[in-house]
N, CA, C and O atoms as a Maestro MAE file, in Angstrom:
{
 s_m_m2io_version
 :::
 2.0.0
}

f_m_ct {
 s_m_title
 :::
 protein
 m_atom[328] {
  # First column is atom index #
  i_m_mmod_type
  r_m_x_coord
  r_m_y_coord
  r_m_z_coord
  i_m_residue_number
  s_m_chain_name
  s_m_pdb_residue_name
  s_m_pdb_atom_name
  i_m_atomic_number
  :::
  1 25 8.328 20.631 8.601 1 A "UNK " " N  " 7
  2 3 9.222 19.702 9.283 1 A "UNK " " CA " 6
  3 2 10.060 20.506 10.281 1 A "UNK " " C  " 6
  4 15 10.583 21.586 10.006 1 A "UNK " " O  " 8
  5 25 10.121 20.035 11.180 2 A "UNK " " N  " 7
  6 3 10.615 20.725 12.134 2 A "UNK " " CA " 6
  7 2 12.084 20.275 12.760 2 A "UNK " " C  " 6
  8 15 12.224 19.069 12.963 2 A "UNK " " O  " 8
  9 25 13.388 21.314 13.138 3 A "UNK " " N  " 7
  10 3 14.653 20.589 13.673 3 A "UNK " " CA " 6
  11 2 14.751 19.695 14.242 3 A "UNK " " C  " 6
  12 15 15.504 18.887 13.698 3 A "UNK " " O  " 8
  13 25 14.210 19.277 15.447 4 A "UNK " " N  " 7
  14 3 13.725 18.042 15.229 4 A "UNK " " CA " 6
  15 2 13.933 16.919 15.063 4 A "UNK " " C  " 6
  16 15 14.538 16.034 15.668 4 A "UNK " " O  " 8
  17 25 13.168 17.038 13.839 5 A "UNK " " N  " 7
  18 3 12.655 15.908 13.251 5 A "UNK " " CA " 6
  19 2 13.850 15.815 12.105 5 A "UNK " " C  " 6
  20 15 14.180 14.675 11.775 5 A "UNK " " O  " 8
  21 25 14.601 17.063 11.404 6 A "UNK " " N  " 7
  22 3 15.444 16.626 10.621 6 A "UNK " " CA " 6
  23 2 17.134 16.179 10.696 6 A "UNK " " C  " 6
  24 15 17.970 15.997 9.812 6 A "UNK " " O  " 8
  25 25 17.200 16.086 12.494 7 A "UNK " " N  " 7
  26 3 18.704 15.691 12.945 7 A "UNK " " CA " 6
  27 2 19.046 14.490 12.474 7 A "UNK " " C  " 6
  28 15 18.096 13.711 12.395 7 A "UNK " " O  " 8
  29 25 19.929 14.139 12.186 8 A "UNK " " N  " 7
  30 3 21.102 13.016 11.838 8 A "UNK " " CA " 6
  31 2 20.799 12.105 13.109 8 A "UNK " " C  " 6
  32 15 20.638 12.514 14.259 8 A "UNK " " O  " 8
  33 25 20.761 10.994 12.735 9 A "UNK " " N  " 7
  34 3 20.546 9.921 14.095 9 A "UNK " " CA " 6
  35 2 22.015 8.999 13.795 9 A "UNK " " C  " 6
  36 15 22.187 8.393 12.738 9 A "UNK " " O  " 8
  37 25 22.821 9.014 14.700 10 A "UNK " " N  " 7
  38 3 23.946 8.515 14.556 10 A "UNK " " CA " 6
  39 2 23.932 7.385 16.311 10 A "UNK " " C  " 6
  40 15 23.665 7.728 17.463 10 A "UNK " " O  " 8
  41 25 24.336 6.068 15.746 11 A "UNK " " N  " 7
  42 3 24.144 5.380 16.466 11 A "UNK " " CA " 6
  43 2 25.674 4.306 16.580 11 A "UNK " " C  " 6
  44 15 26.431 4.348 15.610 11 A "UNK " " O  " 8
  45 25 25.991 3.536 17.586 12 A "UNK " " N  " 7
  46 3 27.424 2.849 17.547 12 A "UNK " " CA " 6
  47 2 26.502 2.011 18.174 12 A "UNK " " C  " 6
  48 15 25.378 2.206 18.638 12 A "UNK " " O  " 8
  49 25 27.470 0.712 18.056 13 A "UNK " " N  " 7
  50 3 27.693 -0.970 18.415 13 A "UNK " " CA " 6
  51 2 28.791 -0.901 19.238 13 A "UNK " " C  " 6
  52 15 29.355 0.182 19.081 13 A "UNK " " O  " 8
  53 25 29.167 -1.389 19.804 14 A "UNK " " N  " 7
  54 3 30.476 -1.490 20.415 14 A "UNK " " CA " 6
  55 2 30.618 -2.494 21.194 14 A "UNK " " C  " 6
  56 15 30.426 -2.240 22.383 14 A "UNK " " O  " 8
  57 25 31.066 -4.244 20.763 15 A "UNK " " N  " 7
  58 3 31.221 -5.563 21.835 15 A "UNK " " CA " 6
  59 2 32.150 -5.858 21.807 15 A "UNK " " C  " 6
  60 15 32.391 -6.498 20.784 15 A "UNK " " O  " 8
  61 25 33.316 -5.692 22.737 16 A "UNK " " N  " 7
  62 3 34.361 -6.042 22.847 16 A "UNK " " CA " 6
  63 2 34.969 -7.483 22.661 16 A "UNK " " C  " 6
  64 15 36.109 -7.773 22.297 16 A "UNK " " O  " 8
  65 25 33.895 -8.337 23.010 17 A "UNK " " N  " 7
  66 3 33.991 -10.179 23.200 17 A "UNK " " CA " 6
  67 2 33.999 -10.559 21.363 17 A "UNK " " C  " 6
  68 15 34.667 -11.473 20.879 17 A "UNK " " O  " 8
  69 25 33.310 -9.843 20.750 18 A "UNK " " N  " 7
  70 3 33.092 -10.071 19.608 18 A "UNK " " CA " 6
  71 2 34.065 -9.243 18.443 18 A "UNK " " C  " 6
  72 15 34.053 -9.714 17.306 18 A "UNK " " O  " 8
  73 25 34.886 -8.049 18.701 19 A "UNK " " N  " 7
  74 3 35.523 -7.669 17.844 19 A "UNK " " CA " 6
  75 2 34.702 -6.342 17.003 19 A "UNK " " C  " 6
  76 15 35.120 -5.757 16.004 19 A "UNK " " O  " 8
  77 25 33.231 -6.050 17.855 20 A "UNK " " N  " 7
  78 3 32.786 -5.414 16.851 20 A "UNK " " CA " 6
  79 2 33.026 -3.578 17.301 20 A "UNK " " C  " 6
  80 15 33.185 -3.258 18.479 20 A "UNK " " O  " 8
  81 25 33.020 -2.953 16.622 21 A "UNK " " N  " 7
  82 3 32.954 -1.331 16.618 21 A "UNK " " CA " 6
  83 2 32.468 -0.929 15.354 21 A "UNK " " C  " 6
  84 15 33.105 -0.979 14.302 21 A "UNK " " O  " 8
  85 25 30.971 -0.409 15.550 22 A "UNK " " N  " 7
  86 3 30.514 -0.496 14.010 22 A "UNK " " CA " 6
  87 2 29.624 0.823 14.343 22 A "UNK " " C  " 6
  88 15 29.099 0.956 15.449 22 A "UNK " " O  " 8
  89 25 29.517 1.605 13.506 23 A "UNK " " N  " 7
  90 3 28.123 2.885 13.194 23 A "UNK " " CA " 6
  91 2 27.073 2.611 12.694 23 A "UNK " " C  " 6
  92 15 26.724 1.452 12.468 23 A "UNK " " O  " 8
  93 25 26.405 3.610 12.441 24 A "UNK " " N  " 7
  94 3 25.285 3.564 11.776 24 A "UNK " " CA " 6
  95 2 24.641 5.079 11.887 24 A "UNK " " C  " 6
  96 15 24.139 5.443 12.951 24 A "UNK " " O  " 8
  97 25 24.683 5.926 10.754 25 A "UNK " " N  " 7
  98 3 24.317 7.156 10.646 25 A "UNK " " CA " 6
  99 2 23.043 7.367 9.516 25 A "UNK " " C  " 6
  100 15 23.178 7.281 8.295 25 A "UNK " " O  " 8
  101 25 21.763 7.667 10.254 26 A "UNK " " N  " 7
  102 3 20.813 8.480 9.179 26 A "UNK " " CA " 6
  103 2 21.257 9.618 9.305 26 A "UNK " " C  " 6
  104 15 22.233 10.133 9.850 26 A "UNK " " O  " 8
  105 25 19.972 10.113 8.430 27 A "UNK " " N  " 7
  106 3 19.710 11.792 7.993 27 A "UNK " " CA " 6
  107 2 18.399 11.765 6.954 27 A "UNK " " C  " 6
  108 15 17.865 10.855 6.319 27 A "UNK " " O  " 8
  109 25 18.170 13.007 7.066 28 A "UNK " " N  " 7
  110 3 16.923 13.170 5.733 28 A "UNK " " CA " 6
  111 2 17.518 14.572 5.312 28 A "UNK " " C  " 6
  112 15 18.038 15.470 5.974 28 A "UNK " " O  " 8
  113 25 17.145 14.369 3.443 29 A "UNK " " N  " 7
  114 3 17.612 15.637 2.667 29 A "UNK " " CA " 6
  115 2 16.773 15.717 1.830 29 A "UNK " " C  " 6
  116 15 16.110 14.894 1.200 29 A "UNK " " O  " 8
  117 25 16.868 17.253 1.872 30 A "UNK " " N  " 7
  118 3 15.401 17.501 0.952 30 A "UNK " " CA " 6
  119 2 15.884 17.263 -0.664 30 A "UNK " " C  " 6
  120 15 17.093 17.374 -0.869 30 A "UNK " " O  " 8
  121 25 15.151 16.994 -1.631 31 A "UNK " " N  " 7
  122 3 15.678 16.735 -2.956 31 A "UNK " " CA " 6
  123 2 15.162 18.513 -3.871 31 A "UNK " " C  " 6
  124 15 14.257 19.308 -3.622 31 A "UNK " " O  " 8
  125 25 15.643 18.509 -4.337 32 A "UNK " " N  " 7
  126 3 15.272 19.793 -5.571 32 A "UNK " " CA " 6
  127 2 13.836 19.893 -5.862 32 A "UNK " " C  " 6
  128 15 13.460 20.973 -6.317 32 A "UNK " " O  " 8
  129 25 12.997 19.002 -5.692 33 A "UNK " " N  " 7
  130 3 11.826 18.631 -6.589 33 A "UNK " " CA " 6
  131 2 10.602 18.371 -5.629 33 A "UNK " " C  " 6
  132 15 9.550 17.796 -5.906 33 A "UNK " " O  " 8
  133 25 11.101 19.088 -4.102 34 A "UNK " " N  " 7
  134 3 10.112 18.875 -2.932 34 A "UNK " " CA " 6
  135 2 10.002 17.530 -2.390 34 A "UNK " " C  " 6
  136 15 9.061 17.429 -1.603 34 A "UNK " " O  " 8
  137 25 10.771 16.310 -2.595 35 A "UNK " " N  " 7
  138 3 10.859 15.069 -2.213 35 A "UNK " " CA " 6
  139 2 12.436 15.404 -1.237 35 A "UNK " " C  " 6
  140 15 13.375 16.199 -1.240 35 A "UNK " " O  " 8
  141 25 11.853 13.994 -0.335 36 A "UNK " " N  " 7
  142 3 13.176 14.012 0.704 36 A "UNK " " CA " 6
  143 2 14.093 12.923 0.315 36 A "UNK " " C  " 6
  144 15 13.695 12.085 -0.494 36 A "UNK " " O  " 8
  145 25 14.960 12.871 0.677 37 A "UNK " " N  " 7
  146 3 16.157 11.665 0.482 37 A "UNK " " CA " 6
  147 2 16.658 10.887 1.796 37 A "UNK " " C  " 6
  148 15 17.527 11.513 2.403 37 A "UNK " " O  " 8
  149 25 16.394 9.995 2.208 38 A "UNK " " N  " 7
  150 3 17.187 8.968 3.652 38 A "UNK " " CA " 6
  151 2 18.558 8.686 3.396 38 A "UNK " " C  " 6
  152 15 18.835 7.887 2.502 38 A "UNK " " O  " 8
  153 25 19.306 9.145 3.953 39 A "UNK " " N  " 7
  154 3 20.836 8.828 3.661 39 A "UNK " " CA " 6
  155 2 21.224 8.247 4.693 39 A "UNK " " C  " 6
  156 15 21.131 8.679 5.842 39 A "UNK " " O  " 8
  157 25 21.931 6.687 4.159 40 A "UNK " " N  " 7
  158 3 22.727 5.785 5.359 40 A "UNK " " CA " 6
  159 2 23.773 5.323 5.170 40 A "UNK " " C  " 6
  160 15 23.928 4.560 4.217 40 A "UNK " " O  " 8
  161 25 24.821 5.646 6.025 41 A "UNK " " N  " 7
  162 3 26.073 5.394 5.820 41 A "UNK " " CA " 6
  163 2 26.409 4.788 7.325 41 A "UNK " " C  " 6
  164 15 26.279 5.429 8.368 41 A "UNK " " O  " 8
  165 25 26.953 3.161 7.202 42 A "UNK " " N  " 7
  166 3 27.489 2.465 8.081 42 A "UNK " " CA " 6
  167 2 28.536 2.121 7.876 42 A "UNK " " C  " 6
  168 15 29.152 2.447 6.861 42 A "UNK " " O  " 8
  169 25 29.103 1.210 8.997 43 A "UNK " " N  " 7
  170 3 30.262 0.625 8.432 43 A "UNK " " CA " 6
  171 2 31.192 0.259 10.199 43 A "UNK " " C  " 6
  172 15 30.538 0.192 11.240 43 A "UNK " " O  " 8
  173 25 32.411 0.111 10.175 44 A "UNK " " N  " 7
  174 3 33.476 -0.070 11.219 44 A "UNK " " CA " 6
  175 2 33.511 1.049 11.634 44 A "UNK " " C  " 6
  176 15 33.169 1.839 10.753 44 A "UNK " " O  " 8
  177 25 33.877 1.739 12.996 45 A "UNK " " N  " 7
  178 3 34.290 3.203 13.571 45 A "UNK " " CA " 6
  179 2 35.397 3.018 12.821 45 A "UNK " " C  " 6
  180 15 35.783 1.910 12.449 45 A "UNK " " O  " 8
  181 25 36.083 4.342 12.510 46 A "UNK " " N  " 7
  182 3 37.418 5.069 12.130 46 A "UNK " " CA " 6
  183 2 37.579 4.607 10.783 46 A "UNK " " C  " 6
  184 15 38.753 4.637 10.415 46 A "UNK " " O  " 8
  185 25 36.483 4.050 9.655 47 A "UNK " " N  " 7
  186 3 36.682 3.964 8.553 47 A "UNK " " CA " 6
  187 2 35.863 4.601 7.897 47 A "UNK " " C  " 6
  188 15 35.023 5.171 8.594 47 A "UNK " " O  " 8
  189 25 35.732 4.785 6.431 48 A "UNK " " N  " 7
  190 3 34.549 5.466 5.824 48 A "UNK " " CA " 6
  191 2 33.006 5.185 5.755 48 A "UNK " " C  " 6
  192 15 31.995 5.876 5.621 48 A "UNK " " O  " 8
  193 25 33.276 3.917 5.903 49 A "UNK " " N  " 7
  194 3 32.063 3.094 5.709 49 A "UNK " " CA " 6
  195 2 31.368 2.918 4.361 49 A "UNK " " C  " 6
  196 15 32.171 2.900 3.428 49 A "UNK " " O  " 8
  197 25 30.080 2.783 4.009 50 A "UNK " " N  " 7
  198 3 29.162 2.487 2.786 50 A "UNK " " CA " 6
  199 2 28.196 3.576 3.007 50 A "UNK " " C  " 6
  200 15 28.013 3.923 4.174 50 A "UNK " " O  " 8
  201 25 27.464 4.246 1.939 51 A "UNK " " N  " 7
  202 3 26.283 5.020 2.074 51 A "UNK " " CA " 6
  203 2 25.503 4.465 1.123 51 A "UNK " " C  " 6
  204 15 26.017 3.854 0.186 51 A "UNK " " O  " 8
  205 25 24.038 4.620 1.258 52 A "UNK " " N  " 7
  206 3 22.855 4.321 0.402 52 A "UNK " " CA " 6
  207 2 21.912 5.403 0.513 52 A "UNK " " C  " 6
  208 15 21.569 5.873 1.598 52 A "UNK " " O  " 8
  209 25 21.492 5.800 -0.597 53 A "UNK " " N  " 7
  210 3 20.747 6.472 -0.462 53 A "UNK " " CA " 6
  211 2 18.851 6.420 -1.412 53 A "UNK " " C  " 6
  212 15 18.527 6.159 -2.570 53 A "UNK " " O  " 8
  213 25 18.011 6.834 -0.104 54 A "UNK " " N  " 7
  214 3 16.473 6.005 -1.189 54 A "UNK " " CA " 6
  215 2 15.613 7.837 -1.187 54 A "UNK " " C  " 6
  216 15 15.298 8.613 -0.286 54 A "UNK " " O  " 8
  217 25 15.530 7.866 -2.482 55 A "UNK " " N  " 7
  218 3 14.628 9.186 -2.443 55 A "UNK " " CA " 6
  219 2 13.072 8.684 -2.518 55 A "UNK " " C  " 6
  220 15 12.636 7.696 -3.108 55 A "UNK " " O  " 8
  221 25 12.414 9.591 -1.800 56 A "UNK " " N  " 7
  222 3 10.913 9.354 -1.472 56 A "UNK " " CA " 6
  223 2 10.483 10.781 -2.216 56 A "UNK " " C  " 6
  224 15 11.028 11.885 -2.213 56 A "UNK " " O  " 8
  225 25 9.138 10.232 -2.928 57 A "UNK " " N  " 7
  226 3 8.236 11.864 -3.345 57 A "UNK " " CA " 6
  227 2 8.102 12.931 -2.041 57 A "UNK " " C  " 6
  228 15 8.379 14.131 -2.016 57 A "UNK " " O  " 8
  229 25 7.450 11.854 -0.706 58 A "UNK " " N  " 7
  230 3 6.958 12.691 0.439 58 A "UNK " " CA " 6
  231 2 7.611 12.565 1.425 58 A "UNK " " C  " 6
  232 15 7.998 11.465 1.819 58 A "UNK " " O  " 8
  233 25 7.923 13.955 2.165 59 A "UNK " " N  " 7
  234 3 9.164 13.581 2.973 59 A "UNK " " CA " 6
  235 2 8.393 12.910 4.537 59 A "UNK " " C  " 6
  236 15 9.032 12.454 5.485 59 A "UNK " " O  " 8
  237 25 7.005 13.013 4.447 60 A "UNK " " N  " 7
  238 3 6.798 12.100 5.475 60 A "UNK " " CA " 6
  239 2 7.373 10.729 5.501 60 A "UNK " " C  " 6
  240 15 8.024 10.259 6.434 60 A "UNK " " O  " 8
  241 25 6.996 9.992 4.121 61 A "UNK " " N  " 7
  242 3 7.537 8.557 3.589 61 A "UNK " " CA " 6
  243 2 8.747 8.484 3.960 61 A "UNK " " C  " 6
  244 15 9.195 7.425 4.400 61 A "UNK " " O  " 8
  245 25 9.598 9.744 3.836 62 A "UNK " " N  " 7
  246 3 11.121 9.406 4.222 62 A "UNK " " CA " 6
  247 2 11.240 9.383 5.609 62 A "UNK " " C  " 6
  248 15 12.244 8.796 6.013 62 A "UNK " " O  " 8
  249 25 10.533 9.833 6.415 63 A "UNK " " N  " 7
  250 3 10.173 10.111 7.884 63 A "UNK " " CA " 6
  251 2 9.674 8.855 8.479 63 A "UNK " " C  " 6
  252 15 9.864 8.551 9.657 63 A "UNK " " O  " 8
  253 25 9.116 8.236 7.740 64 A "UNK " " N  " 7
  254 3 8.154 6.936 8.327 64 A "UNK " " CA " 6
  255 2 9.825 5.862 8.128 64 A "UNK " " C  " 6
  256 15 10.242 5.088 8.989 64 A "UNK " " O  " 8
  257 25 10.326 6.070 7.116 65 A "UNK " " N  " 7
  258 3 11.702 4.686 6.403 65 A "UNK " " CA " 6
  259 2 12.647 5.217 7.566 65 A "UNK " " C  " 6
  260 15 13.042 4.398 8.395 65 A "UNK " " O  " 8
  261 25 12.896 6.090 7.632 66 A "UNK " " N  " 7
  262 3 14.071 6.808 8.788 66 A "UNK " " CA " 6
  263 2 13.615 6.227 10.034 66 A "UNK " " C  " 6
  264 15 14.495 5.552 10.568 66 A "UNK " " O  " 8
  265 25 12.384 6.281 10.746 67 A "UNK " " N  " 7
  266 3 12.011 5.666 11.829 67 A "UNK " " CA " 6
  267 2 12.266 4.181 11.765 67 A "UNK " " C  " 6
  268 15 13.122 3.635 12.462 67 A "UNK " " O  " 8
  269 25 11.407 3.477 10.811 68 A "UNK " " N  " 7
  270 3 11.964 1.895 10.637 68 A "UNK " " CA " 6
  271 2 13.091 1.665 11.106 68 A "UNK " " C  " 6
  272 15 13.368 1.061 12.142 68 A "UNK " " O  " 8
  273 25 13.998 2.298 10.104 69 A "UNK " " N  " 7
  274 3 15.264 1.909 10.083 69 A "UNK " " CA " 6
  275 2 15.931 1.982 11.806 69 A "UNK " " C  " 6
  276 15 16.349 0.935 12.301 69 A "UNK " " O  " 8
  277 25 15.967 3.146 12.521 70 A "UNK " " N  " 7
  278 3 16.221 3.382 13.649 70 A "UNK " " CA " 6
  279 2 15.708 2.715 14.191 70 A "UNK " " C  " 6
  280 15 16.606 2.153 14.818 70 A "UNK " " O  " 8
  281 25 14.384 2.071 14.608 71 A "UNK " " N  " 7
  282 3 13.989 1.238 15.247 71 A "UNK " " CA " 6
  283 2 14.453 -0.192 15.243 71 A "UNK " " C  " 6
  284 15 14.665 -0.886 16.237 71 A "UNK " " O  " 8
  285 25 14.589 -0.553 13.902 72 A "UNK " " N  " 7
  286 3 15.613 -2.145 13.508 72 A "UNK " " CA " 6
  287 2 17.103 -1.813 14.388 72 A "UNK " " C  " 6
  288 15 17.075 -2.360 15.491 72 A "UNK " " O  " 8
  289 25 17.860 -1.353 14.232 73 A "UNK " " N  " 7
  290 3 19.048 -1.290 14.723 73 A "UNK " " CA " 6
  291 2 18.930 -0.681 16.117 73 A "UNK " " C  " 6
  292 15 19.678 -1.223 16.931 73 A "UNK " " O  " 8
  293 25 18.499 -0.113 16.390 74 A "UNK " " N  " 7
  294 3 18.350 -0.241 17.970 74 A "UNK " " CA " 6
  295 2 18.005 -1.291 18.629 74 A "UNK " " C  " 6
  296 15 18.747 -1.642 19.547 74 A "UNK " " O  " 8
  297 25 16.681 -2.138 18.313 75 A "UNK " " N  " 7
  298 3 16.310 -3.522 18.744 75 A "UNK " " CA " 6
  299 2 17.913 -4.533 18.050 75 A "UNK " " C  " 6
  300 15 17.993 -5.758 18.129 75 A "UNK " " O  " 8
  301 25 18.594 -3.969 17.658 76 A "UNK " " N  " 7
  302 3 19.568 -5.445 17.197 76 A "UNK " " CA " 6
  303 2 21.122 -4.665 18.275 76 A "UNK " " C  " 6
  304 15 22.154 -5.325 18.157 76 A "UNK " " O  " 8
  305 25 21.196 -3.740 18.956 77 A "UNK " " N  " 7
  306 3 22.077 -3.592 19.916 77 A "UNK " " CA " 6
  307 2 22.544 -2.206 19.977 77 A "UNK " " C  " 6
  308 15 23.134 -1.703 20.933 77 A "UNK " " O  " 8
  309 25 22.128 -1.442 18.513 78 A "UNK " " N  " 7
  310 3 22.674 0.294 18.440 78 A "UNK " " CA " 6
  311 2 22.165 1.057 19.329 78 A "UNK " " C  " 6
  312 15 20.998 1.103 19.718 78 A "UNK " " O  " 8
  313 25 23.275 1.807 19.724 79 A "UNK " " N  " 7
  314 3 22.575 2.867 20.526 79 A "UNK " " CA " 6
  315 2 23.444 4.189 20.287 79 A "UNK " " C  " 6
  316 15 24.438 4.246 19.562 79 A "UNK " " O  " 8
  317 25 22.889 5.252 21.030 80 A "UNK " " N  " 7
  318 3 23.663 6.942 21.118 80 A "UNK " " CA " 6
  319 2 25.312 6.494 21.621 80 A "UNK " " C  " 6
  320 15 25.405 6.130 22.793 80 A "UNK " " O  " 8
  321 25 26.519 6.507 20.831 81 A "UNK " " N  " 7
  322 3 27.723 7.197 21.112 81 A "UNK " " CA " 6
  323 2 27.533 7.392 22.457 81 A "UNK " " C  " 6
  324 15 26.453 7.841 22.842 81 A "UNK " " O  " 8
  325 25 28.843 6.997 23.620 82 A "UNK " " N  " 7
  326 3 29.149 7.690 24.925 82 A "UNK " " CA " 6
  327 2 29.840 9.070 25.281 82 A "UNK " " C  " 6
  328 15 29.971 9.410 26.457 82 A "UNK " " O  " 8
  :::
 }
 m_bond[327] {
  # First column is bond index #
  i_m_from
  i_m_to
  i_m_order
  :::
  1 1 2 1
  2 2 3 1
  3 3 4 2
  4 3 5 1
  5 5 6 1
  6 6 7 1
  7 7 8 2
  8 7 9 1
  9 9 10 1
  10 10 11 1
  11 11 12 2
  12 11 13 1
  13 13 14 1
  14 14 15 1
  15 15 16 2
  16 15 17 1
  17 17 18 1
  18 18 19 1
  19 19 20 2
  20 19 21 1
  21 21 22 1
  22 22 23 1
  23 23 24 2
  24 23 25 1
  25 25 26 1
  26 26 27 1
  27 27 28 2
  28 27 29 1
  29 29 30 1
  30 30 31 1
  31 31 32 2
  32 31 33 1
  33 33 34 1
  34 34 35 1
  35 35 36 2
  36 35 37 1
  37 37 38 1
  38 38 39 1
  39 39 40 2
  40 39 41 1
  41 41 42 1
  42 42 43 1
  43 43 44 2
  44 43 45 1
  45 45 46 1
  46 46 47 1
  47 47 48 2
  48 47 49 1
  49 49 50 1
  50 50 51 1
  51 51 52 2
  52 51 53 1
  53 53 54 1
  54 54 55 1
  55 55 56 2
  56 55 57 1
  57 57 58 1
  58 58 59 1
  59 59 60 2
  60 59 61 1
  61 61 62 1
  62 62 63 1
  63 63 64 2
  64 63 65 1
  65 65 66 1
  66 66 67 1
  67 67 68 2
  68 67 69 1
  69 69 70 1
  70 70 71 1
  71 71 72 2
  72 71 73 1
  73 73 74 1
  74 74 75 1
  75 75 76 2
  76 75 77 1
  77 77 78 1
  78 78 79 1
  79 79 80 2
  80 79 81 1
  81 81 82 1
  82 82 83 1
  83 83 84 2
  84 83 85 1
  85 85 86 1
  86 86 87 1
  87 87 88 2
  88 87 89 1
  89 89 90 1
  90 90 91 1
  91 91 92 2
  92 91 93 1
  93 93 94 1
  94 94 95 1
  95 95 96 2
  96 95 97 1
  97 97 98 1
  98 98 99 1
  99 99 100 2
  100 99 101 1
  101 101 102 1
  102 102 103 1
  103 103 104 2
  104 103 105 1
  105 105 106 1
  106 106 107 1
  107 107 108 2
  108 107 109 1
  109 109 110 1
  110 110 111 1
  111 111 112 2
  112 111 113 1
  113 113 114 1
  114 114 115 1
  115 115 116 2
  116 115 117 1
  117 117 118 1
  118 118 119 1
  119 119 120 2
  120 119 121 1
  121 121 122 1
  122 122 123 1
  123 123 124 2
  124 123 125 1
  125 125 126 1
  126 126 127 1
  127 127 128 2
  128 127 129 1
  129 129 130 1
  130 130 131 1
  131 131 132 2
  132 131 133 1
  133 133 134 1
  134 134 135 1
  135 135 136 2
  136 135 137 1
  137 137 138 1
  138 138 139 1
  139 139 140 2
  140 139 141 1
  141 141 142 1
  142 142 143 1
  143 143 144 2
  144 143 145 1
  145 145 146 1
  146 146 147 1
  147 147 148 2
  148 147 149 1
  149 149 150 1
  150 150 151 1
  151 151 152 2
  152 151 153 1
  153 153 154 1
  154 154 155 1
  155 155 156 2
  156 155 157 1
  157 157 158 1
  158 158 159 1
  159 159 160 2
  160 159 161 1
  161 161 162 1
  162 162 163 1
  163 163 164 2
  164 163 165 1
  165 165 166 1
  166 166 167 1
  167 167 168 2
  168 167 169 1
  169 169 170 1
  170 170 171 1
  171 171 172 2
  172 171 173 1
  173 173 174 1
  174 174 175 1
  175 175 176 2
  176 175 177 1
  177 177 178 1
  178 178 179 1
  179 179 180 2
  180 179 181 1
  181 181 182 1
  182 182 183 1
  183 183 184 2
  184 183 185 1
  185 185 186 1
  186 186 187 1
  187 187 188 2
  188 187 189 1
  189 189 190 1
  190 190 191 1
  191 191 192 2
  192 191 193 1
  193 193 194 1
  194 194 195 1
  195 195 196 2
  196 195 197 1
  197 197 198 1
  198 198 199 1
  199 199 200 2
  200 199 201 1
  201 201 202 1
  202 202 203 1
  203 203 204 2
  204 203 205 1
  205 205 206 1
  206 206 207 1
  207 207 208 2
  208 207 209 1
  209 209 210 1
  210 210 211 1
  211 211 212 2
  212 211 213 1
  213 213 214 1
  214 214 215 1
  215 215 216 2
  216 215 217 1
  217 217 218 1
  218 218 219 1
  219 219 220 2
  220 219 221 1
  221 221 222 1
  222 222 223 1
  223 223 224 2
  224 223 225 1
  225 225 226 1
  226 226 227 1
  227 227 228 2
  228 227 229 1
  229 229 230 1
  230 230 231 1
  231 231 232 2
  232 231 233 1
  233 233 234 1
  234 234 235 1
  235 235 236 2
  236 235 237 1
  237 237 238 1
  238 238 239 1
  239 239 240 2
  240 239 241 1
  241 241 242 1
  242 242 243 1
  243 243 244 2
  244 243 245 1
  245 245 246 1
  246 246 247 1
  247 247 248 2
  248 247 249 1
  249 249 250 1
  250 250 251 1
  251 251 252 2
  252 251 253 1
  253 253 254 1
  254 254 255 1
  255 255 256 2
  256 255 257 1
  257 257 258 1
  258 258 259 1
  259 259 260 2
  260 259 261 1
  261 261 262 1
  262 262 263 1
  263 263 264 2
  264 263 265 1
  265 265 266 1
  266 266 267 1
  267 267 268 2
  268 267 269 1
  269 269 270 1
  270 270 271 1
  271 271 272 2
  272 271 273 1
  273 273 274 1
  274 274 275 1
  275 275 276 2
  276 275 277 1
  277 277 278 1
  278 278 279 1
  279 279 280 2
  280 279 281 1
  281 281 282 1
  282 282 283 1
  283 283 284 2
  284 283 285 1
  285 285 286 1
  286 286 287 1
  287 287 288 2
  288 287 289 1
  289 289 290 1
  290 290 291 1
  291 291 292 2
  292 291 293 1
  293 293 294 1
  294 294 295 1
  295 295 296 2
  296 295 297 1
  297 297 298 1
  298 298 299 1
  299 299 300 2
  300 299 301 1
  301 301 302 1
  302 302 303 1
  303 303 304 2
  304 303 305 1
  305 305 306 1
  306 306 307 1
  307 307 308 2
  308 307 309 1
  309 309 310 1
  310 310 311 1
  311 311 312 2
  312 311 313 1
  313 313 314 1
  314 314 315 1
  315 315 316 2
  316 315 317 1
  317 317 318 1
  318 318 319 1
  319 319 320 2
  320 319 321 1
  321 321 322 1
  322 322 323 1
  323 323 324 2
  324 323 325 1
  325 325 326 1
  326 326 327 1
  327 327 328 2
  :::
 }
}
């Protein structure tokens, strides 16, 4: 796996008409046991937000869920921080 491929994808919302300022941060972590972990933590800017986290045996699998995921929230308005 290469750097890359294992950066943090951190993404913001930001609609002023609507009230919203919201995140959305992946990552992938390797687990003890050669399996990777998808870690997501969203929420409002300037608060803590929620995290979830889904461990996969293969860290491709976590590679393939990490893409999904980035791809859903980009098509619904997320994008790269200014």
């Amino acid at each position: 796996m290469s750097n890359k491929q294992t950066r943090p994808v951190h993404l913001h919302r930001v609609d002023q008409s609507q009230n919203m300022r919201r995140f959305y941060l992946l990552a992938i972590q390797p687990t003890l046991f050669g399996g990777a972990s998808v870690i997501r933590n969203w929420g409002r800017i300037g608060t803590e937000g929620q995290s979830m986290i889904t461990t996969f045996d293969m860290t491709a699998d976590a590679m393939v869920e990490l893409t999904r995921i980035e791809r859903s929230k980009r098509n619904r308005g997320y994008a790269e921080p200014r």
